[in-house]
N, C-alpha and C positions, 0 to 999 in steps of 0.2 A: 541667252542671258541678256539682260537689259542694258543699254546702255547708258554708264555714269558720265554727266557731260566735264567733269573733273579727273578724267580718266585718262592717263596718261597713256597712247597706245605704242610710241615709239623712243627705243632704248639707242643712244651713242654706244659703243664697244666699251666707250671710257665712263660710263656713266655703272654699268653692269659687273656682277661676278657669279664665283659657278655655284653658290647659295640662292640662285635664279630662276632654275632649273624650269619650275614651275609655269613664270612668267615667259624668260626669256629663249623656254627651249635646250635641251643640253649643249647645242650647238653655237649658241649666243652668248648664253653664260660662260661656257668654256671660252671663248674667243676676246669677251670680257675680259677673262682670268689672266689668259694668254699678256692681253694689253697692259691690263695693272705690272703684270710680274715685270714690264719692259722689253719684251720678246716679238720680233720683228712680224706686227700681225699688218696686214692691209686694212687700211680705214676704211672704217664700215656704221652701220646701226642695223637694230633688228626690232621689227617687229613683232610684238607680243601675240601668246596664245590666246589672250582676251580678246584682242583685234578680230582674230579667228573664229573664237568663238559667236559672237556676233556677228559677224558675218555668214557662216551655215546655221545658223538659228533664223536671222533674219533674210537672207540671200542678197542682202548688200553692204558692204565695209561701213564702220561707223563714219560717220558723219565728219567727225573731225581727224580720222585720218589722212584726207590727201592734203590738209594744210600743214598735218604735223611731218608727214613725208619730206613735202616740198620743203620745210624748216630746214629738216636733216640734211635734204639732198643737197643746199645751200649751203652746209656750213662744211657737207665732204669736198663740195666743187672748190668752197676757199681754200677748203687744206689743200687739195692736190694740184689748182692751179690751173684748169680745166672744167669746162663744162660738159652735162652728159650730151653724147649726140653731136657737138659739135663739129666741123667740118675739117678746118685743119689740124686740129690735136684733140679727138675726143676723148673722153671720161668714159671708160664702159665699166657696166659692175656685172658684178655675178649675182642671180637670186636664186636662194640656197632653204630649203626646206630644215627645219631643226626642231623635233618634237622633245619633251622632258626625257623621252627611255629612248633609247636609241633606235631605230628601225632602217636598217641598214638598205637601202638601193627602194625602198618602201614608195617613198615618196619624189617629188620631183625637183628640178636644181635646171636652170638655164644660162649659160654664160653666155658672155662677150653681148650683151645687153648695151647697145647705142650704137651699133653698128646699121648702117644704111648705104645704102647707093652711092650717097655724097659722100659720108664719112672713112669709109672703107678707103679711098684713097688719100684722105688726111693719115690715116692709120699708117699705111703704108711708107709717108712723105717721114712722116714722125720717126719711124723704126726703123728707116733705112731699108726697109723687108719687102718687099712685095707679095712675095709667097705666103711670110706670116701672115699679110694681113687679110688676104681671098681664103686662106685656112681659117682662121677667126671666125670670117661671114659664112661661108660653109656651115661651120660649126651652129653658128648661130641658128639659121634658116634650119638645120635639121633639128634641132633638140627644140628649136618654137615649133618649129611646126609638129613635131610629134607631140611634145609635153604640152604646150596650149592650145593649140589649135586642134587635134587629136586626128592628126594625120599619122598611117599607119607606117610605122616605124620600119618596116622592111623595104617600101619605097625606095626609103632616102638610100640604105643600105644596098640595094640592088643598083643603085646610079650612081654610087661608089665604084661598086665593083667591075661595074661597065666600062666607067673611066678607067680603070686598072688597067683593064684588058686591052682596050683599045690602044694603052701607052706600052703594053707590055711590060708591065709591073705588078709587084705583088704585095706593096706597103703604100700606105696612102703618103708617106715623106717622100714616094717620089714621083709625085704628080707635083708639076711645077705651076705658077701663078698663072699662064694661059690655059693649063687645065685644070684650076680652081674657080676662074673666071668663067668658063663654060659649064663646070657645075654647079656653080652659083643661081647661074639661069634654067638649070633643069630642074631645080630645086625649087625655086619662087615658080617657075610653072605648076612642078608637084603641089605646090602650096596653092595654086589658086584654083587648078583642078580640084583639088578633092576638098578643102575645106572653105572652097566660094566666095573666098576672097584674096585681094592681094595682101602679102607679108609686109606689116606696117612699118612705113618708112619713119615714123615717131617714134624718138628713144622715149620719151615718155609714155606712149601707149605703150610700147614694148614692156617697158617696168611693171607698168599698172594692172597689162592682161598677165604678165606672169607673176607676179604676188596673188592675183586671184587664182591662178591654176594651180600653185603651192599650197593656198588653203583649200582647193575643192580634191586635194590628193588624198587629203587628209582621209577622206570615204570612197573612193579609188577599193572595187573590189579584192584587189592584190594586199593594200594598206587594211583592211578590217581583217582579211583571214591571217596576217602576220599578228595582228592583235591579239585574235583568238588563241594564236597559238600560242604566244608569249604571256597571254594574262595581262594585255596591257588595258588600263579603262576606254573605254572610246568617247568619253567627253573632255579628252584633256585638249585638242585640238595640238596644232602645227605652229612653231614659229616662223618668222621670214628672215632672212638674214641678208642684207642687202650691203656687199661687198667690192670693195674698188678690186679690178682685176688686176692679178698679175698674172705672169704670160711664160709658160713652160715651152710653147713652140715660138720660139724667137733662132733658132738652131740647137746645134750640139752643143753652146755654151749653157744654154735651158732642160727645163725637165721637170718633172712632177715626180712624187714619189709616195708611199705610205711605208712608215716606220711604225716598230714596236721597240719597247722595252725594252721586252725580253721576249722569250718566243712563245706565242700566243696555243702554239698546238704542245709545248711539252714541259714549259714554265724556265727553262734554262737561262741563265745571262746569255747575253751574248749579241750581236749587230744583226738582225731581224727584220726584212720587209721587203720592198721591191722598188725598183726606180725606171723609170722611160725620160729616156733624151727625145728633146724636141716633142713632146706634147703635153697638152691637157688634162687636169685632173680627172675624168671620167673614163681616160684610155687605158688607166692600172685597174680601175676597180671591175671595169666592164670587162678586160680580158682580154679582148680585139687582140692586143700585140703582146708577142712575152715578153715578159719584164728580166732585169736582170738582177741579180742580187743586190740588197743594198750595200753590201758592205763593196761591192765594185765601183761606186763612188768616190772612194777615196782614190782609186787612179783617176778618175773622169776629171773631180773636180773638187781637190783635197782640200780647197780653204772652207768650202763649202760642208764637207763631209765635218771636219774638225769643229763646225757651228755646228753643228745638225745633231754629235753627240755630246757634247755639252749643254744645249738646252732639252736633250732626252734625258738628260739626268737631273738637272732642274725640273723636269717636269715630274719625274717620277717621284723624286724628294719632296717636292711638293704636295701629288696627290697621293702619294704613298703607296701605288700600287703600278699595276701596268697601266700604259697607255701607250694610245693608238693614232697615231701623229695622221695627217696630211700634210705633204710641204711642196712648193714650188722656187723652182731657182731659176730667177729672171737674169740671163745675162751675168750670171754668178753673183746674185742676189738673191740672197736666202728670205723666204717670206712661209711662215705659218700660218697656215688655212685652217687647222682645225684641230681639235685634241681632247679623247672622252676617255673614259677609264676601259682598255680594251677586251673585248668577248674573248673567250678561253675556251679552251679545253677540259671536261674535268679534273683529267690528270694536271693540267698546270696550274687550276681552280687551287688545290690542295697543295701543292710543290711552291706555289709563289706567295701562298697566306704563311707556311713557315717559312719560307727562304726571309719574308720581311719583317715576322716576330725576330729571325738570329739577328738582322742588321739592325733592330732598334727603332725601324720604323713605327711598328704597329704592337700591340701587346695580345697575348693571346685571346681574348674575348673578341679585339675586332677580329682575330684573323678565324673563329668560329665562325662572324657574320658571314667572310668574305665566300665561303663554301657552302652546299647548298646541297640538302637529301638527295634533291635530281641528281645532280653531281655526281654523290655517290654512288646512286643504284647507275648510273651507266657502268662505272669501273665495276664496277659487280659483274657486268655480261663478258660473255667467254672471250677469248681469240684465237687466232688462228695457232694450229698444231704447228712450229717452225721443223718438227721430223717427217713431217707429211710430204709423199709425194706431188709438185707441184705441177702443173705447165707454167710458168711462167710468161704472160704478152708482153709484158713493157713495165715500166714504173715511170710514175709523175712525182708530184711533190705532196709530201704526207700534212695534208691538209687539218685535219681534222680525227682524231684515232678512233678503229674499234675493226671488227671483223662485218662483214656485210658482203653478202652472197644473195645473187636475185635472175630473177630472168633479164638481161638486156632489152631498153625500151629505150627510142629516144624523142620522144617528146612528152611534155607531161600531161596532154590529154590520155595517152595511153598508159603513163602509168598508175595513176588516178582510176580510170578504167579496169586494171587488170588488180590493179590492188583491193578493190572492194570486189572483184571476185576471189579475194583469198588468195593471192599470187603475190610472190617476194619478187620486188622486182629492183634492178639499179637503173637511175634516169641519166642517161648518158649525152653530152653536150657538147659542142664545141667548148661554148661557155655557156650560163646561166646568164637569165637576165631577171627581174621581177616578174614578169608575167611567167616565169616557170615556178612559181612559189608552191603552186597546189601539187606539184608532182613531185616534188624536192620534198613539202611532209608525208607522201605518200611512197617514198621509196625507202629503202634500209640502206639507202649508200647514193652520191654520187660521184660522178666519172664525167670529167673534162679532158679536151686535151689540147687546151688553153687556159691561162691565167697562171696566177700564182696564189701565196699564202693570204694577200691583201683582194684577189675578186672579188666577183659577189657569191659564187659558190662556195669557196673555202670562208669567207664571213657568216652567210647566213648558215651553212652546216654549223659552225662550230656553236652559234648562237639555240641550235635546235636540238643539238648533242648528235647530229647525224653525223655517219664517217663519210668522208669525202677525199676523192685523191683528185688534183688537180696539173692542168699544163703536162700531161701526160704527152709529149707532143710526137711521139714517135705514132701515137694513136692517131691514124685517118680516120675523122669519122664523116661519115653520110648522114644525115637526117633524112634528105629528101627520099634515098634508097633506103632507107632505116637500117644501115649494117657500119660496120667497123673495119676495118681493116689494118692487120700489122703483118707487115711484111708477104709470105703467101699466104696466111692465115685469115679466113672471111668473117666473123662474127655477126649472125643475121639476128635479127629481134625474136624476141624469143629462148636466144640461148642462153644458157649459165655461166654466169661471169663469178668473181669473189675479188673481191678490191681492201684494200689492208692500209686503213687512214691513218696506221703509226707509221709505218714504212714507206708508205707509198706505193707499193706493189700490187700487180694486176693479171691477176689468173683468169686461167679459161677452167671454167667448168665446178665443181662445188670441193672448197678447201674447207677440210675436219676444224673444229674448232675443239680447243680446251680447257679449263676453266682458268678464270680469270687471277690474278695473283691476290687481287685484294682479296677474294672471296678463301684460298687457302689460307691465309693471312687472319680470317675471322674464324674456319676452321682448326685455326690449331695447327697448320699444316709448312706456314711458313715465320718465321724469325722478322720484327721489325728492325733490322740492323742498319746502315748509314752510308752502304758503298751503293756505288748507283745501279747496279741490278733490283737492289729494293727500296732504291730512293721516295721511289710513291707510297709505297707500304708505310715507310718509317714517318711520310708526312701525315696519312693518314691516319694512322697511330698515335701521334703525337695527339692532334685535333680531337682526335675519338677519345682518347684521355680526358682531355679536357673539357668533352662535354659532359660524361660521364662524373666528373670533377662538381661541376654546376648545376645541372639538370635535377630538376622537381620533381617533377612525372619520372614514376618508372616505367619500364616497358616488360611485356609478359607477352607471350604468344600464341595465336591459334594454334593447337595442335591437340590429335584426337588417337596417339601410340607415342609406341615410348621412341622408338626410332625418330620419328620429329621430334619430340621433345629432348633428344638429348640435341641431336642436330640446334634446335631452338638455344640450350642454355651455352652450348660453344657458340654463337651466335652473340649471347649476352643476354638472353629473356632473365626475368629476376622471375621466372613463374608462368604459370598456364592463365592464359583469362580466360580461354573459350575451348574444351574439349567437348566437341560434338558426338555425344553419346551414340544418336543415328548413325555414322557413321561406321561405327562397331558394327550396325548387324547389316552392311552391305555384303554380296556375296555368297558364301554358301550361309549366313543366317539368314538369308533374306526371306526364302523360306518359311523357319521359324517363327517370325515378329507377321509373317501374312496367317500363320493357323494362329496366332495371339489374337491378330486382328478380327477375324473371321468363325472364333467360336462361338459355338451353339449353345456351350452348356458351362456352369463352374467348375465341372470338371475338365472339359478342354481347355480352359482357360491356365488353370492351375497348372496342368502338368507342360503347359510351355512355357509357363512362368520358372517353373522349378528346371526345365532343361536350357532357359537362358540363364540362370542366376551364376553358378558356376563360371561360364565363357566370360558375363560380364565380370564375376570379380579376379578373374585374370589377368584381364584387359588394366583395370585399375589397378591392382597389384604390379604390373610392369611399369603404368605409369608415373605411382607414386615413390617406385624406387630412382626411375630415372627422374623426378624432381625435387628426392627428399632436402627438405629443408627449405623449399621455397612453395609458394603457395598454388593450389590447383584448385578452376573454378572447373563443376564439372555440373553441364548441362545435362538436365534428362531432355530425354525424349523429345526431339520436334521434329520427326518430320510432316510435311505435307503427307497426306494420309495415302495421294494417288501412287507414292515413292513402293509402298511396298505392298498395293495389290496387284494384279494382275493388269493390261492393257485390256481394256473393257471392249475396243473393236476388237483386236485381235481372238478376245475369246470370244464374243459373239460369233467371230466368221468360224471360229473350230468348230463350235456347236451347232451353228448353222449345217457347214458339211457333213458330220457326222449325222445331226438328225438325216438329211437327204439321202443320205447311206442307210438308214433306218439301222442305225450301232452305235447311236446316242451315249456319251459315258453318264453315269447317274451324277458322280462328283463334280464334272464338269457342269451338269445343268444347276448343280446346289451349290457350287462358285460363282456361277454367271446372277444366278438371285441375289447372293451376298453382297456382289461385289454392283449390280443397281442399285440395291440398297443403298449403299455408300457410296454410292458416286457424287462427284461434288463439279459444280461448275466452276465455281472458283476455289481448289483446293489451297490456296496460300490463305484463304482467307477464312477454312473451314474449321473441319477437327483435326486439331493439332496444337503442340505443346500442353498448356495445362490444363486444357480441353479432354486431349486424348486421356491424360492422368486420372481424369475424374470420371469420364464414362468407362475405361477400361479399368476396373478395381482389383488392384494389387499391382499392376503395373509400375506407376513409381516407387511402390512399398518395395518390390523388388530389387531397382535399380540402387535405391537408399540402402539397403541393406548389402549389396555385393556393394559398395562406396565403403559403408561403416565396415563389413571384416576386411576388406584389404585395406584400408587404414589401421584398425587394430592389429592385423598380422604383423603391419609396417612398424608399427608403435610398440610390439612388443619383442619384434627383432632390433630391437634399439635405434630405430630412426625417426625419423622426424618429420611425419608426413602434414601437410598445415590445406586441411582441402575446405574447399569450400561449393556447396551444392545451390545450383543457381536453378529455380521454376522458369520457364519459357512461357513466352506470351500470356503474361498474365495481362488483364484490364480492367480488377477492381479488386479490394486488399481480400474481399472475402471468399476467393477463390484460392489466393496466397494461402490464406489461415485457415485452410480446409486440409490442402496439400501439407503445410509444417505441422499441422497436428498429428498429423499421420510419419510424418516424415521425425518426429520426435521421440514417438513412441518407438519405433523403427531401432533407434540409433540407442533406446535406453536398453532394449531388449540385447541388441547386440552388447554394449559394454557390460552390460550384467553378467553374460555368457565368457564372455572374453578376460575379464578383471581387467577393463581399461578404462579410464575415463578421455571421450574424445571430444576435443574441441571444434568440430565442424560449423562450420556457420552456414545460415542458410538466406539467400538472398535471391533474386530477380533482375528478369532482363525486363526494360523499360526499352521497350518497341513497338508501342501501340501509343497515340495520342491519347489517350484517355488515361493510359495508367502515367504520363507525365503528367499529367494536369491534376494527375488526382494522387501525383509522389509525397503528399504530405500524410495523407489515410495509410500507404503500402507500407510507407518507411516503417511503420509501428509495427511492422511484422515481415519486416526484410532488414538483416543485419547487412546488407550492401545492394547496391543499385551498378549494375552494367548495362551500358545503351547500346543495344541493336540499332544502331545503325541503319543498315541492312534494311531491314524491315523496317524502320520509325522512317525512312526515305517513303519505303514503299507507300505507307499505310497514308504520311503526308500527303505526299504528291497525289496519291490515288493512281500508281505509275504499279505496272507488272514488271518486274525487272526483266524475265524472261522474254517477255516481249520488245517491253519499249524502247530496248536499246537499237531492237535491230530493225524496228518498223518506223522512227521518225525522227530517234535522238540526231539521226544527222541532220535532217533539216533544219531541227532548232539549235544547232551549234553552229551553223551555215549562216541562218537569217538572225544569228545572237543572242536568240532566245536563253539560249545558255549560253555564260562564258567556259563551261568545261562540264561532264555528265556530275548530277549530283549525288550519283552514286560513287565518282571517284573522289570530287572533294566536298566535305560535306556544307550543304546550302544552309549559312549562317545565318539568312535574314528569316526562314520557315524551320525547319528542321532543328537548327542552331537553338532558334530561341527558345524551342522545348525542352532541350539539352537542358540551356542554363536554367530556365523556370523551374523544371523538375529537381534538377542538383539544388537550388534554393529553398523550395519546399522540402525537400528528402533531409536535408539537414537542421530546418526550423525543429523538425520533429525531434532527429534523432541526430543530434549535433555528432556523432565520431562515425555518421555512418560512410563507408568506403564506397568510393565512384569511382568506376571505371570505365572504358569500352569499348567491344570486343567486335564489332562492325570491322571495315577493307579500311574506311577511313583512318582507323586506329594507323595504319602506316603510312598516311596520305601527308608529306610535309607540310601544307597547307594545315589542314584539320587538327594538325598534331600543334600546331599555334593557340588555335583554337579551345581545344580542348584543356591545353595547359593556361589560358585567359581564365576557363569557366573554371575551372580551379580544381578538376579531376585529380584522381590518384593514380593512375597509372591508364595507359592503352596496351591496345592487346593489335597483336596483327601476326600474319604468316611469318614462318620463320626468316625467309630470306629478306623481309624489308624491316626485321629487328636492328640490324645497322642503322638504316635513316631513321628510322623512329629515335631511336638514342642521340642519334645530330640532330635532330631536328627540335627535340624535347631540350635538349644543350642549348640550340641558338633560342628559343623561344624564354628560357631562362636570364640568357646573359643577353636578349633583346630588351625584356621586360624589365632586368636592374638596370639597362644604363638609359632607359624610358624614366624609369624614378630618378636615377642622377642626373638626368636634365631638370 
C-alpha cells in the first residue's frame, strides 16, 4: 500500500479501543480497552498494521515512523521516569506481535528489550536482585537471538541444559546469578557464531531490529499455514505493541500467569488457568515448567488472586463473553498484559452462548453468532465406549475434547509424512512449539507431557477442533529415541495409542468409540433435558431452535432410498433435493442398465427397459412414503457412461487370452466392439445426463413413468407425495424441451390410467456454464433451477475432481493458491458469480421459479452464507451435515437482519 504522509502510524494504549481491531491489532486494542476501563495495564503504544503493511510491500518502514516512535518512546520514558537503555535504572519494554484474529504462539514477542552489558547491572542495583537481572539478559539474548537474528533455537536451549547439569539441577530457578552470568557469555558467543555478528549493545537498535522481525513474522512459513488453516486473509498484516515491562521473575513474591473466565475446554463457571512463581510470560504458554492451578494463588498471594477475579469479571461483563487474560505480579503487583475474547471448545462454544443468554448478557441471536456449523459437526463425531476394555497409561489434563486414536509419532516431520500415506497418527511432545504446526494439523490428537490448559498445544488444538491431552507428566517421553515411556511399559513409534481430550486419559492400543450424544439427540434417541449429563444437548437444542425459528433457507438432503431419507428427516431435512437415480442400478442392476446401454436392436432395448421399470418404481414408492408430505427432487439418469460398462483393459486382456487359447467367446468379442465404440476420454464430460436420455430412447420415458405410478399409488393411498423431476446436465433450453415433452406426455398417460391428477414439476440442474448464462432461455421451460455444484466447480475451473485433488490441490493450498479446495467451499468470485447471474436471469423470466442446490457445498457453513446472500430457496446436502446447514442457514439469517439494523 502507498504511503499517506498524514498517516498516523503510532497508537498510545490511551489513545485506542477494541473497535480497532483492524488498525490496531486485537492485542492493542484490547490493551487500549484494558486502559480506558482503568485496569492496571503497563504503559505502552502500538504500532499499526498500516505501518506493516508498508513495510512488506515496500521492504522498509514508512518514512515517518521512527520520528513517530521516538515521539512515543519519549512521552513513555516521561511517564515511567526512566530512560530505555539507560545504565543505572533502565526502561526496558516488551515488543509483542498483535494481529486482528488471534494467531496464537504464530508470530514473534521479544522481552526485556534495553538490556546491555552496562545496564544489566543498573538492573540489578535497581531491584535489589542480581539473579533477576542476569535471568532477564539471558532471556533477552535467547529470544533476540532466535526471533531476530534467526539463530536456531535449540542452541540456546542445549546451553541451558548444560548449565543444569553441570549445577546439578533440573529447573532453570536454580541456577544462580554466577551461572546466569556465564551463560550470558555462552549465549552472545552463540550469537556471534552463527548469526555474524555481536548482540547489539543499543536498546535502540535492539527496538528497531525487533519491530522489523515482528512484522517479517507476519510471512514466517509457520504464520501463512496457521492462516490457511483458520481462513485468515493474508493482507491484513501484524500489529507492534511496544510495552513497559513488568517482571514476574523478581522471586516467589512474582509470577506470570494465564486466566479464563470460565473453562475454555467444557464452558463451566469456575477459577480456570495456570500460574508460574518467579517467571516470564512465555514460560506458561511454552510449557517448559508445569504450571500450577490458578486457583492455588489464592494461598500464594491472596491480595493478588482477590484483584485478578474481580477484574475477570469486569472483563467478562464487559466483553460479554469468555476471556483469555494474561497477567503478571511484580512483587504483588498485579499488571494486565493482555486479554481477547478466549478459543473454546465446541462443547463450551454452545454451553457459554446460553449460559450468557440465561444471565442477560447477550440475547439469543448474538448467542446463534457465537457458535459455528464447525462447532457442530465436531460434537457430531463419536467417543469413546466408557464399557470398553481399556489399558490405561496415564492421564494429563483434558485439554481439548474428542476421541483420537493414531499410530505414535513424535516429531511433526513424521507425522505429516505418515499422514499423507493414509496413516492416523497422534504427534506426541514434550511440549509443542510453533514450528510443530504442520504436524499438530496432520494428526487426529495431540499428547504432551508438559504444559497445561493455557500452552501452546492445548491453545492451538482447541483453536483447530483437534483433541489434545496435555502435562501428562507421569509420560517420559524420548524424541531423540522416538518412544515413551510409563513406568515398565515402552511405547516405540509406530504404535497405537488413543488419548480422550474430555478426560484426559491415555491408552495404549485402539479404544472402541460410540456415537456421539448430540448425534442421538438429532436421532430421536435422546431427551434435551437440563441436568448435566445432557447439559450439551439441551444448549444445543435450545440454539438449534432458534435457528430453525429464524432461518430462510430450508434445508433438504441428498439421499437416493428410503432408509436415508428417513435417517435425513429425523435429521430435520424439510425434503429431498437430490435422489441419485444412478445410484439405484449399482449392484446386481448393474448388469441390467450395461445390456440397456449396449443394445443392438429396439427390441433389446425395450425388454430392459420394461425389466428395469418395476425395480425402479419400487425404489420411488419407498421413497415417496418415507417423504410423504415434503418435497422430492428426483434425478434421472447421470451417470458417466464408463460407471456401467465393462473396464475396457480388463476385457481386452480376457479376450486377448482367450483368443491365444484359440476359445475366443463370441459375446465377449461383441462387447469388447461395443464397449470401443463407447469409450470416451474424458467420460465426465461425454454422454451422460440428458445426453444419455436422448440418444437412448425411452430411457427417461421410463424413469418418468415408474416416478408418475408410485406417485399415483402414493396419492391414491391418501398421501401426499410433492415430487419433483429434475434433467441432469442440460446446456441449452432445447434439449430441456425435447426431454419435458416427452416427460409430459409420460405423466398425462399415467393419470388417465390411474384417475389422478399429479402435480409434478419438472426442472433442471444448472452445472454447466452455458446453461447459467443462458438461465433466462431454460427458465421458460424449467419450473425450478438446482445448482450442481459439483460439476459447475468442475466445468469452471476446467479441474477433474477425481483427479486434481489428489495430484496438486496440495500444492496450491500450500503456496495459497487456494485459501481451502473449491470444491469444499464454493469459490464466490468464479463459480459464485454464475450462481447469482443465473438465479437473476432464471427469475427475470419466471419470477416464482424455485432455487436450490444440491452440490457437497450445500452443507459447507461458508457456502451456506452464500447461497442464502444469493437469495436461494433451500440447500440440499448429505444427511449427517443437515444439522449445520440449519445453524448455519440460522446465523446467515439473524447475520443478515442485524447487517440491516446497523
Amino acid at each position: 500500500m502507498s504511503e499517506n504522509k498524514d498517516q498516523k502510524f503510532v497508537y498510545d494504549f490511551t489513545e485506542g479501543n477494541r473497535d480497532l481491531k483492524d488498525l490496531l491489532g486485537g492485542k492493542g486494542a484490547n490493551l487500549a480497552e484494558m486502559t480506558n476501563l482503568g485496569l492496571p495495564v503497563p504503559p505502552g503504544f502500538t504500532i499499526t498494521t498500516e505501518a506493516c503493511k508498508v513495510y512488506l510491500e515496500s521492504g522498509s518502514a514508512p518514512a515517518a515512523l521512527r520520528d513517530e516512535v521516538s515521539a512515543h518512546l519519549a512521552a513513555l520514558e516521561s511517564k515511567m521516569g526512566k530512560k530505555l537503555g539507560q545504565s543505572d535504572d533502565p526502561l526496558l519494554v516488551s515488543v509483542r506481535s498483535g494481529a486482528k484474529f488471534s494467531m496464537p504462539g504464530m508470530m514473534d514477542t521479544v522481552l526485556n528489550i534495553g538490556l546491555s552489558d552496562e545496564s544489566v547491572t543498573g538492573l540489578a542495583s535497581q531491584a535489589g536482585d542480581e539473579r533477576f537481572a542476569w535471568d532477564s539478559y539471558r532471556r533477552l539474548i535467547q529470544m533476540f537471538g532466535k526471533t531476530v537474528l534467526g539463530v536456531e533455537g535449540e542452541l540456546f536451549e542445549d546451553a541451558l541444559d548444560e548449565a543444569k547439569a553441570a549445577k546439578k539441577v533440573t529447573v532453570d530457578t536454580d541456577l544462580d546469578a554466577a551461572d546466569l552470568k556465564k551463560l550470558v557469555k555462552v549465549f552472545k558467543k552463540i550469537v556471534s557464531k552463527e548469526a555474524g555478528r555481536e548482540f547489539p549493545q543499543d536498546a535502540r537498535e535492539q527496538m528497531d531490529l525487533a519491530v522489523e522481525a515482528v512484522f517479517n513474522s507476519w510471512n514466517t512459513d509457520r504464520a501463512k499455514l496457521y492462516r490457511r488453516q483458520e481462513r485468515i486473509p493474508s493482507d491484513l498484516g501484524t500489529a507492534v505493541n511496544i510495552c513497559s515491562m513488568v517482571f514476574g521473575n523478581l522471586g516467589p513474591d512474582s509470577g506470570t500467569g494465564v486466566a479464563f473466565t470460565r473453562d475454555p475446554a467444557s464452558g463451566h463457571a469456575g477459577v480456570y488457568g495456570d500460574y508460574l512463581q518467579n517467571a516470564q510470560g512465555e514460560d506458561v504458554v511454552a510449557g517448559i515448567r508445569n504450571t500450577v492451578p490458578l486457583a492455588d494463588l489464592e494461598a500464594i498471594d491472596k491480595a493478588s488472586y482477590d484483584q485478578l477475579m474481580t477484574i475477570m469479571t469486569t472483563l467478562e461483563t464487559h466483553y460479554k463473553d469468555l476471556c483469555d487474560i494474561e497477567f503478571t505480579i511484580e512483587r504483588g503487583q498485579l499488571w494486565m498484559l493482555q486479554t481477547r475474547v478466549g478459543k473454546r471448545t465446541a462443547g463450551a462454544a454452545f454451553r457459554i452462548a446460553t449460559q450468557l443468554v440465561d444471565q442477560g448478557l447477550i440475547d439469543e441471536a448474538e448467542a446463534l453468532q457465537r457458535v459455528s456449523g464447525h462447532q457442530l459437526a465436531q460434537l457430531m463425531f463419536p467417543r469413546f465406549d466408557e464399557g470398553a476394555k481399556t489399558a490405561l497409561l496415564g492421564r494429563g489434563i483434558a485439554a481439548s475434547p474428542g476421541a483420537a486414536v493414531g499410530k505414535a509419532v513424535f516429531d511433526s516431520y513424521t507425522a505429516v509424512k505418515w499422514s499423507r500415506s493414509g496413516e492416523k497418527v497422534i504427534l506426541i511432545r514434550r511440549e509443542t512449539n510453533p514450528d510443530d504446526l504442520d504436524g499438530m494439523i496432520a494428526s487426529e490428537g495431540i499428547l504432551t507431557s508438559r504444559g497445561g490448559k493455557t500452552s501452546h498445544a492445548a491453545v492451538v488444538a482447541r483453536g483447530m477442533g483437534k483433541t489434545c491431552v496435555c502435562g501428562a507428566e507421569e509420560l517420559d517421553v524420548d524424541t531423540k529415541r522416538r518412544r515413551m515411556t510409563v513406568g515398565d511399559t515402552v511405547i516405540e513409534e509406530g504404535d497405537v495409542v488413543s488419548i480422550d481430550g474430555s478426560t484426559g486419559k491415555v491408552y495404549l492400543g485402539e479404544v472402541p468409540v460410540v456415537p456421539s450424544p448430540v448425534v442421538e439427540y438429532f436421532e430421536g434417541r435422546m431427551h434435551a433435558g437440563a441436568d448435566d449429563a445432557d447439559e450439551l444437548v439441551a444448549a444445543v437444542h435450545r440454539i438449534m431452535a432458534y435457528a430453525d425459528r429464524v432461518r430462510r433457507l430450508r434445508v433438504r438432503a441428498n439421499a437416493d432410498n428410503a432408509e436415508d431419507a428417513l435417517r435425513a428427516r429425523r435429521f430435520g431435512a424439510q425434503g429431498i433435493g437430490l435422489c441419485r437415480t444412478e445410484h439405484m442400478f449399482l449392484g446386481e442392476r448393474r448388469e441390467m442398465v450395461e445390456r440397456l446401454i449396449l443394445a443392438d436392436t429396439d427390441g433389446e432395448r425395450d425388454e430392459a427397459l420394461r425389466a428395469l421399470l418395476p425395480l425402479q418404481k419400487k425404489d420411488f414408492t419407498e421413497l415417496f412414503e418415507a417423504m410423504d408430505g415434503l418435497p422430492v427432487t428426483v434425478r434421472l439418469l447421470d451417470p458417466p457412461l464408463h460407471e456401467f460398462l465393462p473396464d475396457i483393459t480388463e476385457l481386452s486382456v480376457r479376450v486377448a487370452l482367450a483368443e491365444s487359447r484359440k476359445d475366443a467367446n463370441e459375446n465377449d468379442l461383441r462387447l469388447l466392439q461395443a464397449v470401443h465404440k463407447l469409450h470416451e476420454q474424458n467420460p465426465m464430460l461425454g454422454l451422460r445426463g440428458v445426453r444419455l436420455g436422448l440418444v437412448i430412447p425411452g430411457l427417461f420415458a421410463m424413469q418418468v413413468r415408474a416416478i408418475a405410478e408410485a406417485a399415483a399409488e402414493r396419492k391414491n393411498a391418501k398421501g401426499d407425495p410433492r415430487v419433483e423431476i429434475m434433467i441432469p446436465l442440460v446446456g441449452t433450453v432445447q434439449e430441456l424441451e425435447i426431454v419435458r415433452e416427452e416427460a409430459d406426455a409420460v405423466i398425462a398417460e399415467v393419470e388417465a390410467a390411474t384417475g389422478t391428477t399429479l402435480k409434478l414439476s419438472i426442472g433442471t440442474m444448472i452445472e454447466l456454464p452455458r446453461a447459467a448464462l443462458t438461465a433466462d432461455q431454460i427458465a421458460e421451460a424449467a419450473q425450478f433451477f438446482s445448482f450442481g455444484t459439483n460439476d459447475l466447480t468442475q466445468t469452471v475451473w476446467g479441474f477433474s475432481r477425481d483427479d486434481v485433488e489428489a495430484s496438486f490441490f496440495t500444492a496450491y493450498l500450500e503456496k495459497g493458491i487456494f485459501g481451502v479446495s473449491p470444491f469444499e467451499t464454493i469459490d464466490k468470485d468464479g463459480v459464485g458469480s454464475l450462481v447469482r447471474h443465473a438465479a437473476k436471469l432464471g427469475r427475470a423470466t419466471r419470477p416464482d421459479l424455485k432455487l436450490g442446490v444440491c452440490g457437497e457445498h450445500g452443507g459447507d457453513p461458508e457456502s451456506v452464507h452464500f447461497f442464502h446472500e444469493v437469495g436461494l430457496d433451500y440447500v440440499s446436502c448429505s444427511p449427517f451435515r443437515i444439522p449445520v446447514a440449519r445453524l448455519e442457514a440460522g446465523r446467515a439469517a439473524a447475520e443478515a437482519k442485524g447487517s440491516d439494523s446497523r
